[in-house]
C-alpha positions in Angstrom: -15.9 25.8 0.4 -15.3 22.1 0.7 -15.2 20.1 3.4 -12.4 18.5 4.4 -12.6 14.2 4.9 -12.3 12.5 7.8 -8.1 12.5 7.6 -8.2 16.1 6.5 -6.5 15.1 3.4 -8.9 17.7 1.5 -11.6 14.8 0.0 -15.3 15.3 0.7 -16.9 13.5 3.3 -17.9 10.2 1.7 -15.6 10.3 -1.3 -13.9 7.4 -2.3 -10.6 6.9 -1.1 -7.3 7.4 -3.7 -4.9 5.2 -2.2 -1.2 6.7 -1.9 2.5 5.6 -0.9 1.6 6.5 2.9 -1.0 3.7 2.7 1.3 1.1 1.1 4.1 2.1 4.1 1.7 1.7 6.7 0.4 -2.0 5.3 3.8 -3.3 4.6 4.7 -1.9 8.0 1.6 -3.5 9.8 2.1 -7.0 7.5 5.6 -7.0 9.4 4.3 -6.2 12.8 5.6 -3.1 13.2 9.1 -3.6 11.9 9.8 -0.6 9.5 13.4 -2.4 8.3 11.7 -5.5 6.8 9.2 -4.0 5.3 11.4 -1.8 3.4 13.6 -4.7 2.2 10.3 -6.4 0.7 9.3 -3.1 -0.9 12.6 -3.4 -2.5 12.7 -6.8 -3.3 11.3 -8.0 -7.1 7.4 -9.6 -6.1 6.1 -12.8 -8.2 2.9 -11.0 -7.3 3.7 -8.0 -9.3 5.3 -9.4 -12.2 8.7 -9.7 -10.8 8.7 -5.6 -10.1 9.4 -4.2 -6.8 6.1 -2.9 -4.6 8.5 0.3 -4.3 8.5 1.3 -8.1 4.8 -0.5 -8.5 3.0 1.9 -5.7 4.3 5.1 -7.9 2.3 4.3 -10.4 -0.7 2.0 -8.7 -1.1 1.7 -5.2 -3.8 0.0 -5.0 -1.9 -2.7 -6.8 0.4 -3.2 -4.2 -2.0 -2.8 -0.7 -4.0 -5.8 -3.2 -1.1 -8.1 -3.1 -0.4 -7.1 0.7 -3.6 -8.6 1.7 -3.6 -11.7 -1.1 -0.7 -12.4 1.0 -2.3 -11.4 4.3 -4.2 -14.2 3.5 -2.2 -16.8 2.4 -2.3 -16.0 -1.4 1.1 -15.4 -2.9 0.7 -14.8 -6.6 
């Protein structure tokens, strides 16, 4: 039986971590302090930093492309 990772989410201890859609919420969330409403309006909004495509349709396919520009921008980089 395998055991479950630390956030139960069924990976072995130690595995690498697939990121998801939760984990894109939570940063956008966290990159607006804690205000849910703007960061679902700049999920929604086309990013130069993804090609002109919206982190929303981006993070279905590649969310690790999105939490990347979250912190690029974190940190002052915008493209």
């Amino acid at each position: 039986m395998m055991e479950k990772g630390l956030e139960g989410d069924g990976e072995a201890p130690g595995a690498p971590h697939t990121p998801t859609e939760v984990d894109v919420w939570r940063a956008a969330i966290a990159m607006f302090a804690g205000d849910r409403t703007a960061a679902e309006a700049w999920l929604n909004q086309e990013a130069m930093g993804l090609g002109w495509r919206r982190p929303i349709d981006v993070m279905e396919q590649d969310a690790q492309q999105v939490l990347d520009l979250i912190m690029r921008i974190d940190h002052g980089i915008y493209t």
